[in-house]
C-alpha positions, 0 to 999 in steps of 0.5 A, spaced: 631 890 624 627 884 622 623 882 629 621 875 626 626 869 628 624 865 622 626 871 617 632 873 621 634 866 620 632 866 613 636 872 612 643 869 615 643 863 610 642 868 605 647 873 608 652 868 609 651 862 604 651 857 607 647 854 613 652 851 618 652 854 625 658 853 630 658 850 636 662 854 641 663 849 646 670 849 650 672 843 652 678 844 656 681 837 654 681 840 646 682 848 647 689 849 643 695 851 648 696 858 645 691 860 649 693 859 655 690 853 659 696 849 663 692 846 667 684 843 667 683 845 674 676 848 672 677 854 678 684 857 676 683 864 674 687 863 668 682 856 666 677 862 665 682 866 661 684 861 656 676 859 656 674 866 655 679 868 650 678 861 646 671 862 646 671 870 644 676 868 639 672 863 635 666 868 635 670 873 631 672 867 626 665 866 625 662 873 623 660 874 617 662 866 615 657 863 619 649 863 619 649 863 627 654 860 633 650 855 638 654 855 645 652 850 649 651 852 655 654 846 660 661 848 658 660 854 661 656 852 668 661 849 670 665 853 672 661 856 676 659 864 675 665 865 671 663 860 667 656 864 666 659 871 665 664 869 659 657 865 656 653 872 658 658 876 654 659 871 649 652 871 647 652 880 648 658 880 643 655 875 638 648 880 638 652 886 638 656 884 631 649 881 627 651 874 628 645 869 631 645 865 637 642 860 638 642 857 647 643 851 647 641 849 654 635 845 653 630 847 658 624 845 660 620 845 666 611 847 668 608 852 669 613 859 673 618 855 673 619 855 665 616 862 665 623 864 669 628 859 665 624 863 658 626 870 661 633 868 663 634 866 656 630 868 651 631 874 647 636 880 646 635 882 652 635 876 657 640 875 662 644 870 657 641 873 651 640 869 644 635 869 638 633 862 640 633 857 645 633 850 646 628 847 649 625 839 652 618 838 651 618 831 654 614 833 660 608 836 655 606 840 650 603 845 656 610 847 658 612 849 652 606 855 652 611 860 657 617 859 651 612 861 647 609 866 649 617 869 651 619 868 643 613 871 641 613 878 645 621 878 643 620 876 636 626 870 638 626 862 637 624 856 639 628 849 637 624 844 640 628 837 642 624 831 636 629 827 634 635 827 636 642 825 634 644 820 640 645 813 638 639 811 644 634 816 641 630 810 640 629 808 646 623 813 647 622 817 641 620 810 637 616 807 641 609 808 639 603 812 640 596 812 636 599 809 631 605 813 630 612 813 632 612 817 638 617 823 635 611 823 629 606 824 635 611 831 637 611 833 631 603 833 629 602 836 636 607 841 634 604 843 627 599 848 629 603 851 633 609 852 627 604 854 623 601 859 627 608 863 628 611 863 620 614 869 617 614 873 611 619 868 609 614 863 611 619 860 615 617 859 622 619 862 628 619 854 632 622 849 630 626 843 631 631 839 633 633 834 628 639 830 628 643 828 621 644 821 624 637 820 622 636 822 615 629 818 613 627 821 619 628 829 618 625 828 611 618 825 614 619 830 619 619 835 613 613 833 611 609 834 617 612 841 618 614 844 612 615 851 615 619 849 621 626 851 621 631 845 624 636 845 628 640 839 626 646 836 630 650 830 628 655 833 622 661 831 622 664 828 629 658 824 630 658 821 622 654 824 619 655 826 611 653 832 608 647 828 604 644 826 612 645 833 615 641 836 609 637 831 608 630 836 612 632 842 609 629 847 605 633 848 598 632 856 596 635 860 590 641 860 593 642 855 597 640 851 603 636 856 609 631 855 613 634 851 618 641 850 621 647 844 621 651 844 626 658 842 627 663 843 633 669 839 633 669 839 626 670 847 626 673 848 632 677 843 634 680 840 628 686 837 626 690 843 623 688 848 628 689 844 634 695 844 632 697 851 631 702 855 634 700 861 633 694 865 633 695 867 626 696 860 624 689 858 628 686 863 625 686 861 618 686 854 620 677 855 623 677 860 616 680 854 612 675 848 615 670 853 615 670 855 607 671 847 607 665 844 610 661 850 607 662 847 600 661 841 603 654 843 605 653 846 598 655 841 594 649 837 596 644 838 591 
């Protein structure tokens, strides 16, 4: 296996043919009734079953047809240690089938305590296994160090929070420090350490989150980190078009790669499968907006 998050990731978007990544986040709200759910009560045993079987299900529509799966980890915290084992045997499944998991769940602490969340976290044998994580760096360059260290001895990955794709990003991410936005500061702050960790593909291991609601702002981030893989919410439900959501991508002989565009709701809580009756038909409902949103994403030159 290729121990290097950049090339492995590099891989996937070659293998698959596209750089659209699933969210797994199993709303209860959303989750089809032929799964079972008939209550949101969150400690029901049979809520737990219809999340574990929703969430498994969806992981098997995406193999092979996605370049990774991104759960989202607050979706399953709060159902407590239920939650968790379903998310610990979601990520074990994904890995097990070649499929890269990236962990969304955004942590960021000092010292020990980032050195505890990144063995929990990171790497395939990590108690809640993934090939990379999601990681806030807003207390200081200097916590990121403990994930960095974990990601390199794990040949793992690193998407570290820059711009994000929330309407009130600005409020922080904007303001100026030495003359430049402040999301421009991270990302010359963060250059030598992407830089330090490329591949033979020459895409690096740490990379950033990006979203696609801001396309002018991806594409100067590309320039001050032009081997960087990014992570790139926002398409789809939150309104951004494919031109947005590639607009800091890298285009390869194939197609697009380096990086991953995330879609959830557009994938897994669509019109057509929401409303499917049975499992059969639920299923070619995920595989037919899969193949529709990966042409979209294609489409775009």
């Amino acid at each position: 296996m290729i121990n290097h998050f950049g090339d492995r990731l590099v891989e996937a978007n070659r293998q698959s043919g596209t750089p659209l990544c699933m969210g797994i986040d199993p709303h209860l709200n959303m989750i089809p009734k032929l799964f079972g759910l008939k209550s949101l009560t969150f400690d029901s045993d049979a809520t737990v079953q219809a999340i574990n079987d929703f969430s498994m299900a969806c992981l098997d529509q995406a193999i092979g047809k996605v370049a990774a799966i991104k759960p989202q980890s607050a979706f399953f915290e709060q159902h407590g240690p239920a939650g968790m084992k379903i998310l610990q045997n979601l990520g074990r499944a994904a890995i097990d089938a070649g499929l890269l998991v990236v962990m969304d769940a955004k942590r960021g602490d000092i010292g020990s305590t980032s050195a505890a969340y990144a063995a929990g976290w990171i790497g395939h044998s990590a108690p809640f296994p993934s090939d990379a994580l999601t990681i806030n760096p807003w207390l200081g360059i200097d916590t990121l160090f403990p994930f960095l260290e974990r990601a390199d001895a794990t040949g793992s990955g690193l998407f570290v929070l820059n711009r994000t794709s929330n309407p009130g990003a600005s409020d922080l991410q904007d303001q100026m420090v030495n003359g430049q936005k402040l999301y421009k500061h991270l990302a010359t702050l963060l250059a030598p350490l992407v830089a330090a960790r490329n591949g033979k593909t020459g895409t690096s291991a740490l990379g950033i989150v990006a979203g696609a609601t801001w396309p002018q702002e991806a594409f100067d981030l590309r320039k001050a980190l032009p081997s960087a893989p990014f992570l790139v919410p926002g398409f789809g439900a939150q309104g951004a078009g494919p031109e947005k959501a590639t607009s800091g991508l890298v285009r390869g002989q194939h197609g697009w790669e380096g990086g991953l565009v995330n879609s959830t709701r557009a994938l897994i809580f669509s019109e057509t499968t929401v409303k499917a009756n049975t499992l059969t038909d639920w299923r070619s409902a995920i595989t037919a907006t899969i193949d529709q949103n990966k042409a979209i994403l294609n489409s775009v030159l």
